[in-house]
C-alpha positions in Angstrom: -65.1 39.9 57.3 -67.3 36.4 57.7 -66.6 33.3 56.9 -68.6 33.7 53.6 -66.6 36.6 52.7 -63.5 35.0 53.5 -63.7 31.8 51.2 -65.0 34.4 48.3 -62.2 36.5 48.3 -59.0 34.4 50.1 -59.3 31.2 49.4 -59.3 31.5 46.1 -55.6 32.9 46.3 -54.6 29.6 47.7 -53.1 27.8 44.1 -51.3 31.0 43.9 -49.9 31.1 47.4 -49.1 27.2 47.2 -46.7 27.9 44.0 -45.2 30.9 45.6 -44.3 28.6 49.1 -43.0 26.1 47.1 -40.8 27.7 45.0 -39.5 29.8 48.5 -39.0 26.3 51.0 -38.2 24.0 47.8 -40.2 21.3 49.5 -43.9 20.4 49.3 -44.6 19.4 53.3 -42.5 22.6 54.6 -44.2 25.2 51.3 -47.7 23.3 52.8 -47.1 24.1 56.5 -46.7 27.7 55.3 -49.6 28.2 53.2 -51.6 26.4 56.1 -50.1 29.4 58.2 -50.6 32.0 56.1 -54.2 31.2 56.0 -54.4 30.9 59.7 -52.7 34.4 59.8 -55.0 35.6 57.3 -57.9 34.5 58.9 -56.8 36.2 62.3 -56.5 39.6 60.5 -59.2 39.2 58.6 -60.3 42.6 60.0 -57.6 44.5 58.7 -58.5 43.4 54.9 -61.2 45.4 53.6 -63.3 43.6 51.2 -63.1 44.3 47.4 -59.7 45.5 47.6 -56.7 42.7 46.1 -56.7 39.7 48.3 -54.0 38.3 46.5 -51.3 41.1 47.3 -52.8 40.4 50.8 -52.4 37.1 51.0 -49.1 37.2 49.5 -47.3 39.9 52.2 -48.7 38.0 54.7 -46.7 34.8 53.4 -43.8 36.3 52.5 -43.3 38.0 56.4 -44.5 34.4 57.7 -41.6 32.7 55.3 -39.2 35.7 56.3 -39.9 35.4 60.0 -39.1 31.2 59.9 -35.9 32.3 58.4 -35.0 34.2 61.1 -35.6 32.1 63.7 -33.5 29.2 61.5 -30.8 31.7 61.8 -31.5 32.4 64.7 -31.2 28.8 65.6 -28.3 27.3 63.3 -26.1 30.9 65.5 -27.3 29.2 68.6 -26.0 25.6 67.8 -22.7 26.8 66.2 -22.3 28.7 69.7 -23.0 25.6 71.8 -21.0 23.4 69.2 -17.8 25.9 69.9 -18.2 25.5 73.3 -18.8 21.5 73.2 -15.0 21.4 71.2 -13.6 22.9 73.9 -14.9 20.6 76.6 -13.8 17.3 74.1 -10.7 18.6 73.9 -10.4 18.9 77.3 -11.8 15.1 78.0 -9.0 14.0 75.5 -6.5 15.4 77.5 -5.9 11.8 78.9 -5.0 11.3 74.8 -1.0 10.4 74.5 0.5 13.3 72.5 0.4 11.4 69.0 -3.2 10.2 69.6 -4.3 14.1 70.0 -2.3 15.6 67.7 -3.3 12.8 65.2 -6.6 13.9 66.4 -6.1 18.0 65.6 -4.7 17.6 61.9 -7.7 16.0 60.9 -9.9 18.5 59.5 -12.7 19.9 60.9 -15.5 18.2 59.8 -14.2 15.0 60.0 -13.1 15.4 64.0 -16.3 16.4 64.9 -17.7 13.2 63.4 -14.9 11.0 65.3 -15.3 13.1 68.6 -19.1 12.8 68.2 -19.7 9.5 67.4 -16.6 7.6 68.6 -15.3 9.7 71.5 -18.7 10.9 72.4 -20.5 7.6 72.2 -23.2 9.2 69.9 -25.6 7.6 67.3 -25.0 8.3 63.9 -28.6 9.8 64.0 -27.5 12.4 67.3 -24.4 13.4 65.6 -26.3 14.1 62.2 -28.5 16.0 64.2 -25.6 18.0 66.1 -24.0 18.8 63.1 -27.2 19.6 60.6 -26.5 17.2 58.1 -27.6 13.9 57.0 -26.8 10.4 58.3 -25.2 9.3 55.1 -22.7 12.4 55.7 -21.9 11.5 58.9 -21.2 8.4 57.7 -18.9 9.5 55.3 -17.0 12.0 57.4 -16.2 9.1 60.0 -15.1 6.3 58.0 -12.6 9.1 55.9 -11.5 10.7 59.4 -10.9 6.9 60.9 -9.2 6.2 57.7 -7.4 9.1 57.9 -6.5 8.6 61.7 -5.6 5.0 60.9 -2.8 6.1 58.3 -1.3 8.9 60.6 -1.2 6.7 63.9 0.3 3.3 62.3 3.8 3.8 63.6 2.3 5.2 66.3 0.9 1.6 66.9 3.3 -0.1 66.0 5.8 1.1 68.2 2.8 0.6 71.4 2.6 -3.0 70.2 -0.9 -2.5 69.3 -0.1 -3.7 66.1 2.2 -6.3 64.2 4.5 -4.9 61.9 3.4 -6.5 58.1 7.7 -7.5 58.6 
């Protein structure tokens, strides 16, 4: 197939394929990178397609595998972090060994979510950015998770600090 060939019969498939990515990625940059690929792909193979014979169903199978083979690498991916985020809690809680008993069970009842974003960001000395980027969420929710685990932490260790002198008493 030529170049001639190829805008005849392929790129006239492209509205098509650009309302089929969008409605797969739900988002106009990611559903344009993969049109963009598909055509790349398409133009690559363009041996395999024989002319006359429905582009469209051709062009279509070779965005779904494309779309199919991001999301296995995202899986792919997300498995990876979650493995290296299982491994990071065990070396924190080992750092926070030097914790005094009420500081790290304070610490362990808070739920998961919002330790990570205290360990992370206070503990860890991340960003806010880093840690939304460790834990594949947005800023704001980071955000969010650490001024409710703080909060949170606050409540359950005020006799604590009271007692430590860290505090006054409101007495």
């Amino acid at each position: 197939m030529h170049q001639h060939q190829y805008n005849e019969e392929i790129l006239p498939c492209v509205p098509d394929l650009s309302r089929t990515a969008l409605r797969l990625t739900r988002g106009t940059a990611l559903a344009d990178d993969l049109v963009q690929e598909t055509l790349t792909r398409a133009w690559q193979a363009r041996a395999s397609f024989r002319p006359g014979t429905n582009a469209r169903a051709w062009t279509h199978r070779i965005l779904f595998n494309t779309y199919i083979n991001h999301y296995r690498k995202k899986k792919r991916e997300r498995e990876a972090l979650q493995e290296l985020r299982g491994i990071s809690r065990t070396t924190s809680r080992a750092e926070h060994d030097g914790f005094g008993d009420e500081v790290a069970a304070a610490l362990a009842a808070l739920q998961p979510e919002f330790r990570e974003a205290v360990e992370l960001v206070d503990l860890g000395e991340l960003s806010y950015q880093d840690a939304a980027d460790r834990l594949d969420c947005p800023v704001g929710t980071v955000m969010s998770r650490l001024h409710r685990g703080r909060k949170r932490l606050r409540r359950a260790l005020h006799g604590y600090a009271i007692d430590q002198g860290v505090v006054r008493s409101a007495a």
